[in-house]
C-alpha positions in Angstrom: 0.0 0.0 0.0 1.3 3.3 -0.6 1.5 6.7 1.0 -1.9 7.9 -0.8 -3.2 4.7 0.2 -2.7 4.7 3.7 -3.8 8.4 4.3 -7.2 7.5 2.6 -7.4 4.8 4.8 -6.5 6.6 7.8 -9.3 9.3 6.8 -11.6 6.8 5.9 -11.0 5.6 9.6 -11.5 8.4 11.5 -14.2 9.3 9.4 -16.0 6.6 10.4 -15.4 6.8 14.0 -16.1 10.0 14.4 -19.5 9.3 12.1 -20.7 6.2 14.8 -19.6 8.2 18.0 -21.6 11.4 16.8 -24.7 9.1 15.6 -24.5 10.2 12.3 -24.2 8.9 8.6 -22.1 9.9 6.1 -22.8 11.6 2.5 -22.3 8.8 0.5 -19.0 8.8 -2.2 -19.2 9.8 -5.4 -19.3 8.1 -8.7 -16.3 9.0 -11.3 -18.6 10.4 -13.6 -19.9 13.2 -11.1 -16.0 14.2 -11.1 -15.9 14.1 -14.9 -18.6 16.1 -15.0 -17.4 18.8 -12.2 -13.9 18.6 -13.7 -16.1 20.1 -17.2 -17.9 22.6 -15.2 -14.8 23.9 -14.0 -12.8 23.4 -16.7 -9.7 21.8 -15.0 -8.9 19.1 -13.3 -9.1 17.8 -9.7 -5.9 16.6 -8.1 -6.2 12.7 -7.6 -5.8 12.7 -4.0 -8.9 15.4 -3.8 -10.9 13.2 -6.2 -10.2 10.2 -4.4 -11.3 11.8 -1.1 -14.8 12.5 -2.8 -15.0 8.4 -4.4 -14.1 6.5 -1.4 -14.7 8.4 1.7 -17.8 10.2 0.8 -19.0 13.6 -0.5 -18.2 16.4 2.3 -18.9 16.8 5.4 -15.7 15.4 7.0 -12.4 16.9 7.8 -11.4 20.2 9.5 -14.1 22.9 10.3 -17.5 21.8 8.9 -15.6 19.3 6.8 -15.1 18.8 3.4 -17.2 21.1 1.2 -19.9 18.3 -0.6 -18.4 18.6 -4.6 -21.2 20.6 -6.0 -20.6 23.1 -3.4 -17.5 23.5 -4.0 -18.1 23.8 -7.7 -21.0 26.8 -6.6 -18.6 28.6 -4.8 -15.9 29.0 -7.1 -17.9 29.8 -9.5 -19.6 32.4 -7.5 -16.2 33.8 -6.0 -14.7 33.9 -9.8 -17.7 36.2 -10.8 -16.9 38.1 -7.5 -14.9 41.5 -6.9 -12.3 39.2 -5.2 -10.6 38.3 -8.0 -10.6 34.7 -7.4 -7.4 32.8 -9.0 -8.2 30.5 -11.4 -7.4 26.4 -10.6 -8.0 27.2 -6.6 -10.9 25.0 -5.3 -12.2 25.9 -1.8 -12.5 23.1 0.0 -13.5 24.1 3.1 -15.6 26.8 5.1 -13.6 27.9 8.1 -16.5 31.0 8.9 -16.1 34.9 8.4 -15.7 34.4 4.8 -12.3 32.1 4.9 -11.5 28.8 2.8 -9.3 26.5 2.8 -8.7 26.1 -1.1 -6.5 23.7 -3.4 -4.5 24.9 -5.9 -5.7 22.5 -8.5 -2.5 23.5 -10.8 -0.1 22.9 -8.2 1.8 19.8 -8.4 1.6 18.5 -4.9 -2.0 20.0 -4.4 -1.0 23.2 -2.1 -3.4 24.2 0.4 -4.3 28.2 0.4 -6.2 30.0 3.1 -8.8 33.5 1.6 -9.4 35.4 4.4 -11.1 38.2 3.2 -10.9 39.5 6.3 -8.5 42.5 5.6 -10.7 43.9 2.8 -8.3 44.2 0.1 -7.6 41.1 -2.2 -4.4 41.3 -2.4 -4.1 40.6 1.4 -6.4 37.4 1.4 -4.0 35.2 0.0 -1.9 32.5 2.2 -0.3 29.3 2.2 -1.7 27.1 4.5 0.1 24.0 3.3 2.4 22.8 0.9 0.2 19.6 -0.2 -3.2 18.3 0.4 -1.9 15.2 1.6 0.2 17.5 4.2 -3.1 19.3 5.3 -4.8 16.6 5.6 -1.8 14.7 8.1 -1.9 17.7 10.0 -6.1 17.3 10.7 -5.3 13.6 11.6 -2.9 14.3 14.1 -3.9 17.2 15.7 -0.7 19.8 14.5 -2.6 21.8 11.8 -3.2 25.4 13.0 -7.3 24.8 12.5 -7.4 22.1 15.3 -8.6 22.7 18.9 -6.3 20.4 20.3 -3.1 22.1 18.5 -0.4 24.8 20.2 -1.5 26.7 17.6 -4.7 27.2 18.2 -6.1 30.6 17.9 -4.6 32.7 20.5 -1.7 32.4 18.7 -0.8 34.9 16.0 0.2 32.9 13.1 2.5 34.1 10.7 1.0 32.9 7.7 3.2 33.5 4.3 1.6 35.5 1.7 0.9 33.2 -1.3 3.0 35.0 -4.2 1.3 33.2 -7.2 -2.2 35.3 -6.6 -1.4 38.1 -9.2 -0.2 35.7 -12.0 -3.8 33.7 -11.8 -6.4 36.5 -11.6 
């Protein structure tokens, strides 16, 4: 089995745990052809990792936050935030609603999947831009165990000011 491999299975896990000790069921995975057909809509592709994540563990609704945004949700907003004043970047997926306007995105034309935070927060677009994480894979490790700066039980928590690094790539996409 290989790294991919394991970390679905180790999301698929906690997933699952988490599901039966909350009493609640999960959204059910998607087909391929519901990527295909998101993948046309937005007219690139999703990293595998990301796609995977939507075909074997389920459709949203797990992971950091409120979870994993279901597929045609993401699709909505990214869509809606491209048509926006906020001069989305092309390729970058919001994955996840963190609340007050903030996603965590994936740079679909990234090579490794990099995570981005919006925070739109500081009014100007220019400033809404960070990297959260250099893969998806990374983000997701740091949800499993607890280091990522989203988690309750992390030193990072939010009492801490984070010194997130401005994501240089943002002018080049618009």
């Amino acid at each position: 089995m290989n790294e991919t491999e394991q970390l679905l299975e180790q999301v698929a896990d906690r997933v699952r745990t988490s599901a039966r000790g909350h009493g609640r069921t999960l959204s059910a995975p998607l087909g391929g052809e519901e990527i295909a057909r998101a993948e046309v809509i937005l007219g690139f592709a999703l990293p595998p990792l990301l796609a995977a994540l939507h075909t074997r563990v389920g459709d949203g609704g797990f992971g950091p936050e409120q979870g994993l945004l279901p597929l045609s949700q993401a699709v909505r907003t990214y869509e809606a935030q491209r048509g926006s004043g906020w001069r989305w970047p092309e390729g970058v997926l919001p994955i996840a609603d963190f609340g007050c306007g903030m996603y965590a995105c994936v740079d679909c034309r990234s090579e490794k999947a990099q995570v981005l935070l919006f925070d739109p927060n500081p009014g100007e677009p220019d400033l809404a831009w960070y990297v959260d994480t250099p893969s998806l894979a990374g983000w997701l490790r740091g949800w499993l165990d607890g280091t990522a700066w989203f988690c309750e039980e992390s030193a990072l928590g939010e009492e801490v000011d984070l010194e997130l690094v401005a994501w240089t790539e943002f002018r080049s996409r618009i």
